[in-house]
Each structure stands twice: as structure tokens, then as C-alpha cells.
N, C-alpha and C positions, 0 to 999 in steps of 0.2 A: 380795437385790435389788441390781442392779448400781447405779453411780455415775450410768450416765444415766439409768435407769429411775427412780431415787429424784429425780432434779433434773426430770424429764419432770412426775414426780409432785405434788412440791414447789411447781412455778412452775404446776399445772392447780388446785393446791388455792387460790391465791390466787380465781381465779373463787369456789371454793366461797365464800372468806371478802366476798369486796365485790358477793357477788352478793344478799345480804341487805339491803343500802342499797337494789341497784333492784327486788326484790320487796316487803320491807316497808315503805320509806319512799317509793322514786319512786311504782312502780304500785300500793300497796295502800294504808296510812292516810295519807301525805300528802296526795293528793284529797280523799280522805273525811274526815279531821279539818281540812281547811283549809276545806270549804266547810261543813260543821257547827260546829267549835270556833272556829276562827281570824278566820272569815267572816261570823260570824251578823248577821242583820238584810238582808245583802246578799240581791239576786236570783241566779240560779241564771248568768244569763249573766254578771252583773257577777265574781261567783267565780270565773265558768270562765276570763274575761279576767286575772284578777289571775293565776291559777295559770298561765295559757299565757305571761304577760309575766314571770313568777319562772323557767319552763323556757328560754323565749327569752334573759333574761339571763346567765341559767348558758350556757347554749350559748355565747353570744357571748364568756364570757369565759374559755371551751374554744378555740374561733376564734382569740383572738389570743395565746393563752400556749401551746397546743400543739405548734407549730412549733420556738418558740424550747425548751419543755422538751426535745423530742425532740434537737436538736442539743448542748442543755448535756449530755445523757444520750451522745450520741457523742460527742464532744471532750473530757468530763471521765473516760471509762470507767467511769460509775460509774449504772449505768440505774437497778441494785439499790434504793441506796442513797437515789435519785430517788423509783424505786417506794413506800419505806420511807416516806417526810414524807410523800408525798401520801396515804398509806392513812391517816396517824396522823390529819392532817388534817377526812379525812372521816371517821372515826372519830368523834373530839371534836364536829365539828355535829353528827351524828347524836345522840350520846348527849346534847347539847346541847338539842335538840328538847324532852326531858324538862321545861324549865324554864319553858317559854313558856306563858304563861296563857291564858284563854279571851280573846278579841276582838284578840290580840295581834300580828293576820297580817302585820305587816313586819316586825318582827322574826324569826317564823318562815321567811318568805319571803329574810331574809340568810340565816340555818343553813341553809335547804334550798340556796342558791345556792354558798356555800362548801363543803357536801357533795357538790355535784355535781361541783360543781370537781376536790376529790379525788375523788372517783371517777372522772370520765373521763380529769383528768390522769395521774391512776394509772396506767390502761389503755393511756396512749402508750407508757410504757418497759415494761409489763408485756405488749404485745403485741411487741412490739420485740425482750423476749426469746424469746421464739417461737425465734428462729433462734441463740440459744444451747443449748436444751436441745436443738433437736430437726434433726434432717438431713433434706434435700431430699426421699426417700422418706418422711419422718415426717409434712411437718406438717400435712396433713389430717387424719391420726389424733389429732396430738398436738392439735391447734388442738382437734378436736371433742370431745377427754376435757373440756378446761378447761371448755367448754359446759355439757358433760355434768354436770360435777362441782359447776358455777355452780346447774345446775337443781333439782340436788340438795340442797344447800347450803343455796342461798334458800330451797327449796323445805320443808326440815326446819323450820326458825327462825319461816317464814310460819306454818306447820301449828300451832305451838306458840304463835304472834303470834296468833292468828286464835281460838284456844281459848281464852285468854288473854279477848279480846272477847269471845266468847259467852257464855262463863263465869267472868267475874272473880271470881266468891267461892270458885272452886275454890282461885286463887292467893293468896288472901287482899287482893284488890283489891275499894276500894270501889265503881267500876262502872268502865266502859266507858271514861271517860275514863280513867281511871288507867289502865287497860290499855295501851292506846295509846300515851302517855306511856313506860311501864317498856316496852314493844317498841321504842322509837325507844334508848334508853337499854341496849337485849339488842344491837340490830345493831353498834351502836359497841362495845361489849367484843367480839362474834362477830367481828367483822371485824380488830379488834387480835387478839385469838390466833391466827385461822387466817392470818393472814400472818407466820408466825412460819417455818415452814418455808423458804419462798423465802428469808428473812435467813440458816439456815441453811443449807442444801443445795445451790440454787443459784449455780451458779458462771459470770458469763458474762466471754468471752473479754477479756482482756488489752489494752490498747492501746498500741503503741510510743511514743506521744507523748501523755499527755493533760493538762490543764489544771485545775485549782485550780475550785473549784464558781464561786467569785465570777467570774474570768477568764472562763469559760466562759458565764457568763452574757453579761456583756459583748461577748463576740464573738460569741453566738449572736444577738446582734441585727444585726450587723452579717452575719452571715452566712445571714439566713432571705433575703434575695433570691437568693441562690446558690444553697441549695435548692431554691426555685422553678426553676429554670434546669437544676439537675439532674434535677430530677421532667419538665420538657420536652422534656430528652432524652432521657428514656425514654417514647414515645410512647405503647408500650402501655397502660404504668403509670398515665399522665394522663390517658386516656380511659376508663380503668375507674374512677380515683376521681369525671368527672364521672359516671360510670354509678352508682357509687356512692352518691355526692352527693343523687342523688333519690331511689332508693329505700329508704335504710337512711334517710331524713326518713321517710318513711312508716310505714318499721316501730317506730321511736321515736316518733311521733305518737300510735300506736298503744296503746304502750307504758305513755305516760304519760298517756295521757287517755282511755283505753277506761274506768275506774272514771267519773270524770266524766261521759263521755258516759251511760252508766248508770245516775248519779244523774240526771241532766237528765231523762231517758226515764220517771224515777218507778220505777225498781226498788230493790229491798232493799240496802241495804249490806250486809246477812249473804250475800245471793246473790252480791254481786258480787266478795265476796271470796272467797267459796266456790271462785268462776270462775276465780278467778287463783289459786288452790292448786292448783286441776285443770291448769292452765297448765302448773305448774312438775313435779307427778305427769308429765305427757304428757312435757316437754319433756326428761328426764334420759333414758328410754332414743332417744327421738327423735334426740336431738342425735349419739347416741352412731352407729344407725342411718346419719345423713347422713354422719359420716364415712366410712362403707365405700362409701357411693353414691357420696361424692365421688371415692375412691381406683376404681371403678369405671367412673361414665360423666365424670370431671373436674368438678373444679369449678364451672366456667362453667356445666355444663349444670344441676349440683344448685341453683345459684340461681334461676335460670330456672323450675325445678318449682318452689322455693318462694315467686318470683314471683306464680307463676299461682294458688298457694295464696292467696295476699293479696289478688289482686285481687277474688276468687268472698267471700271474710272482708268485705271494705268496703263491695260489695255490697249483702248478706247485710244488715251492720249498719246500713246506712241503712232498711231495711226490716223490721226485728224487729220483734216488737212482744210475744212472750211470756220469761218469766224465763229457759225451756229453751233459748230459742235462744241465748242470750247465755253458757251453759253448751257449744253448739255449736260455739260461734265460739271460746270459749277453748281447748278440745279440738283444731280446727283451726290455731289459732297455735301453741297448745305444739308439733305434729308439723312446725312448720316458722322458729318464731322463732330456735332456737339452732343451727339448720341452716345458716339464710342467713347468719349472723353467722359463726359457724366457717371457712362457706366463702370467705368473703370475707376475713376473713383469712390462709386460709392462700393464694388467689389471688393478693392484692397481694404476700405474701412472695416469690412465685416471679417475679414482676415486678419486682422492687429488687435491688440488690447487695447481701448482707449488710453490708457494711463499713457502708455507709451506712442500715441499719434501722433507727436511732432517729429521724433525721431524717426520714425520708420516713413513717415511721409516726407519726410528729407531725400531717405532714400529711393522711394518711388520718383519727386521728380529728378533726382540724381540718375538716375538710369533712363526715365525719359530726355534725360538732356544728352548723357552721353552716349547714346543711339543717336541724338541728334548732330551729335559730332562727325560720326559715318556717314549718314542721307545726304548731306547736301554734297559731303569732299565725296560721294561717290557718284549721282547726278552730273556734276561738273567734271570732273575727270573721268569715267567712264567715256561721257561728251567730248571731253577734251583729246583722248585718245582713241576713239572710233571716228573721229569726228562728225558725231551725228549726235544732233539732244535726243531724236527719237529711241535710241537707243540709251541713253542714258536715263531715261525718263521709265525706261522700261524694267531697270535695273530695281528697281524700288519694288516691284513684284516680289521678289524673293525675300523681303521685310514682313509684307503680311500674310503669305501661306507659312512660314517658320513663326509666325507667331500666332496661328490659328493652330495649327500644329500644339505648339505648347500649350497653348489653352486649353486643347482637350484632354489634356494631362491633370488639371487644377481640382480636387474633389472638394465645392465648396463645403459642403456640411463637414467633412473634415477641418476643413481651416477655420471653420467658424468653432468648434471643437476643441481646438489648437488654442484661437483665442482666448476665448473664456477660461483655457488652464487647462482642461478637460481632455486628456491627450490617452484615454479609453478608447476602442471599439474602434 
């Protein structure tokens, strides 16, 4: 295997490694052990609000540090290294989750906020390098392996998380809680090993001038308004993150509160995990699938199909009402969740300068995070005030026609244009 092929490799495994935090902890027992273990005695909407104001917070404090990590990650050269704390980070809450007792939900509710932390902060220099491992012909493919590799990943650790629950005396576990407990404690080791490759392999490019981590901190605050300012003159690029902005709220809304919404409806926690194992089955050769669609009809148009896919999913879930369908609908998001994600990254790549991709990849998941501040406080209190989830669930519709909407506004060969200087024709 050649040098890039092995670094291509290397920095796709990291998905496989932090992709265990948001199968087993975001979308599978965090819901489910916060509003059973963490929550007890509460009502179902009071729980749903506690957990949608723990997502909202993480989001919010994704919002205001991801700008400035992505610059400290350009002007110090060091994304890597960046990458490295924040994984170890979410690591430690995760396996920290292990220690939180039954009724103990703000405490759980800080590890789950500090784990998110790392994890989406991770994702800024870990999408950022994108444009180290991979060249302009690549990174639809390479963007959709990392997906692929994500789905897979989580997707093994969940299977074995979820067995673990069903049948704790297989592992020598006294029931269900304990299980739960030692998975939150499996994702934090999984996630420290399989980030061990990027520390080796990955190599990203050199910088002529870079700055001391502390230094860099310091000026990256002083430097997020200039960002801003760069991200506006590149026009394309600013109207795809607001395209962005609403729809990838919706697909994280989703995300994180489809077990939830679930539980509220009165279905099985074995089913609804079930659901999201099938999820992650679907989503690994899916993901891999949308890469060639993208390298085919462009990326622009691959979000768009799985746009449409989401909109017919939210639909659908305001209207179930048997265990199968919610099996349906997970089947339907795996063939299209790590699709829209890939594609959108490798899109906004071809609309930035690399010199500048930590930065402006800062602000990408900056805006997807704080979208994600909206989706769940609006899910749960729409819910809370109709009182009805089916209507709150339904609320999320109006995320991704407004951002199919703006998409069709984006003129890639413009931004790409834009990119390379070239601001002609």
C-alpha cells in the first residue's frame, strides 16, 4: 500500500473510531438510560426537555470554540495534534459515563456535554484534513470511505453494545444497567485505540510560518472576525453553509432524538435499538454507494436525493404507529444519513482554499452545531407545548425544504472559482 493510500486510510479509520460515541452514546443508551436511569420519576416530556437542553448546550459550546479551534489548527500546523486532545477528551467522558449512578442526570448531562464537545470539536481538524490526505479528484471518495468506515465501526461496537443489553449474563453482567454502564466505558477505550493510526500515518502539510499552541490560541480570537470576512468572500461557500445550517439541524435532530421520540410513542427499547443497528448494517455500504453517485451526478445533486429521502422519513414518523415502521424508517436513513454528510463535506472542500481549511472548516461545523442548538429545543418544546411528539417530530420538516431551497441557490463551478482566486466569469 502506497503512503497515500495508507494516510487516506488512516485519517477514514478515525470515523470508524469516534463514530462509537454517536451510535452507542449519542443515538442509542444515552436517551434510553437518561430517561429510564438518570431521569426516573420524571414525565416523559420533562426527560425529553432535559436531554434536548444537554444537546443544545453541547451544540452551543461547539458554536463558540469551533471557529477559534479551526484557526489555532491553521496558524499553529498542528490539526493532528488538535485532533489528538479532543479525541482523548471524549474518550474520558464517555468511559466516565460508567460511574454515574441511578437519578444522577446532571452530572451525566456534564460527561455527555464534554463528550460531545470532543467529538464535534474533533471533527473540525479531522474534517479539515480531508484536504491533506486526499486531492481534488479524491474527495468524494475519500470523504465517503471515512462515512463508510464510521458506519461500520459504530456499527460493530453497537451490535456487541446491544448484545451486551439483551443478554448481560452472557458477559458475566448483573443486568441491563451494568451493561449499559461497561458500553459507555467500551466506546472510550474503542475510540482511544482506533485513533492511534492518524497519530501515526497521517501526515498533513507543513506550514511556512506557524505559532506556538498558546500564541495561536490568543490570535485565533482575535482573528475569528477575519474569518468571517474570508468565509464572505467567498460567496458560494457562505450560502451553502446557510443551506447547510438548516438541513444538517434536521438530520442531527434526528439523530439524536429518534430513540426518544420512540420511547414517548411507547415502543420497546430492544426495538428501538434494534433500529439503529439496522441503521448503521444499511448505512456502511450506503455511504460508500453515495460516494460514486456523488463522483457521478456531483455532489450538489447527491444531497438533494437525500434531502427528499428525509423529508418522505419525518413524514412517515409523525404518522407510525407500528414497531415495523420505525424499522422502515431506520432502513431509510441508513441509505441516506452518511451520504448527505460525506457529501457535504466533500462540497464545502471544493468551495474553500485549502490553505485556509481549518478555519473555515471550523465554521462549517460551527453552523452545523448551532442549527443543532434549534432541532432538538424545538422537537421537545414544540412536543411540550402541543403536547404531542408527533407533532414536534414533524416540526423538523421545515429544516430540510429551507435547506434544499438554499442549495439550489449554490453555483458550484462558481465557488470552486471563488476558491482558487479566480473571481472572473
Amino acid at each position: 500500500m502506497s503512503d497515500r493510500r495508507r494516510a487516506q486510510w488512516s485519517w477514514a479509520l478515525y470515523d470508524w473510531a469516534n463514530s462509537a460515541f454517536a451510535t452507542t452514546v449519542m443515538a442509542g443508551f444515552f436517551p434510553v438510560f437518561f430517561k429510564s436511569y438518570w431521569t426516573t420519576g420524571m414525565t416523559a416530556t420533562e426527560s425529553t426537555v432535559r436531554l434536548g437542553s444537554a444537546n443544545a448546550i453541547a451544540s452551543l459550546l461547539v458554536v463558540v470554540l469551533a471557529p477559534v479551534l479551526g484557526i489555532v489548527a491553521d496558524r499553529s500546523g498542528r490539526k493532528k495534534r488538535l485532533l489528538l486532545t479532543l479525541a482523548m477528551l471524549g474518550a474520558l467522558m464517555s468511559a466516565g459515563l460508567y460511574l454515574v449512578a441511578a437519578g444522577q442526570w446532571l452530572l451525566a448531562a456534564a460527561l455527555y456535554v464534554f463528550g460531545v464537545l470532543g467529538f464535534a470539536g474533533g471533527n473540525v481538524t479531522y474534517d479539515a484534513l480531508l484536504l491533506d490526505v486526499a486531492g481534488n479528484d479524491e474527495l468524494e471518495r475519500v470523504s465517503a470511505l471515512g462515512f463508510a468506515l464510521g458506519y461500520l465501526g459504530g456499527g460493530l461496537l453497537f451490535a456487541v453494545n446491544v448484545m451486551m443489553v439483551v443478554h448481560p449474563e452472557w458477559f458475566g453482567l448483573a443486568d441491563k444497567a451494568a451493561a449499559v454502564r461497561v458500553a459507555f466505558a467500551m466506546v472510550g477505550l474503542w475510540w482511544a485505540v482506533f485513533s492511534l493510526p492518524v497519530a501515526l500515518y497521517v501526515r498533513e502539510a507543513p506550514r511556512k510560518t506557524a505559532t506556538s499552541g498558546a500564541d495561536g490560541m490568543r490570535v485565533a480570537w482575535r482573528e475569528a472576525l477575519t474569518t468571517w470576512r474570508l468565509l464572505r468572500s467567498l460567496r458560494m461557500a457562505f450560502l451553502f453553509l446557510l443551506a447547510y445550517w438548516c438541513y444538517i439541524d434536521g438530520v442531527d435532530t434526528i439523530v439524536r432524538m429518534a430513540v426518544d421520540y420512540g420511547l414517548s410513542l411507547g415502543f420497546a427499547a430492544d426495538h428501538l435499538l434494534g433500529a439503529l443497528l439496522l441503521t448503521q448494517v444499511v448505512g456502511f455500504p450506503a455511504a460508500l454507494a453515495f460516494g460514486r453517485i456523488g463522483d457521478r451526478i456531483g455532489a450538489k445533486r447527491a444531497i438533494w436525493l437525500a434531502l427528499a429521502v428525509y423529508a418522505v422519513v419525518v413524514f412517515w414518523a409523525s404518522r407510525m404507529a407500528a414497531t415495523w415502521e420505525f424499522y422502515g424508517l431506520a432502513t431509510a436513513i441508513g441509505l441516506v444519513q452518511g451520504g448527505v454528510q460525506a457529501m457535504s463535506r466533500a462540497l464545502f472542500a471544493r468551495l474553500i482554499p485549502a490553505e485556509h481549511a481549518g478555519r473555515l472548516f471550523g465554521l462549517y461545523n460551527m453552523m452545523g452545531k448551532f442549527a443543532a442548538v434549534i432541532g432538538p429545543l424545538l422537537v421537545g418544546w414544540v412536543g411540550l407545548l402541543s403536547g404531542s411528539s408527533r407533532v414536534g417530530i414533524l416540526s423538523v420538516l421545515l429544516l430540510f425544504v429551507a435547506g434544499g431551497w438554499l442549495l439550489a441557490q449554490v453555483d458550484v463551478a462558481r465557488g470552486a472559482r471563488e476558491a482558487s482566486g479566480d473571481v472572473s466569469g
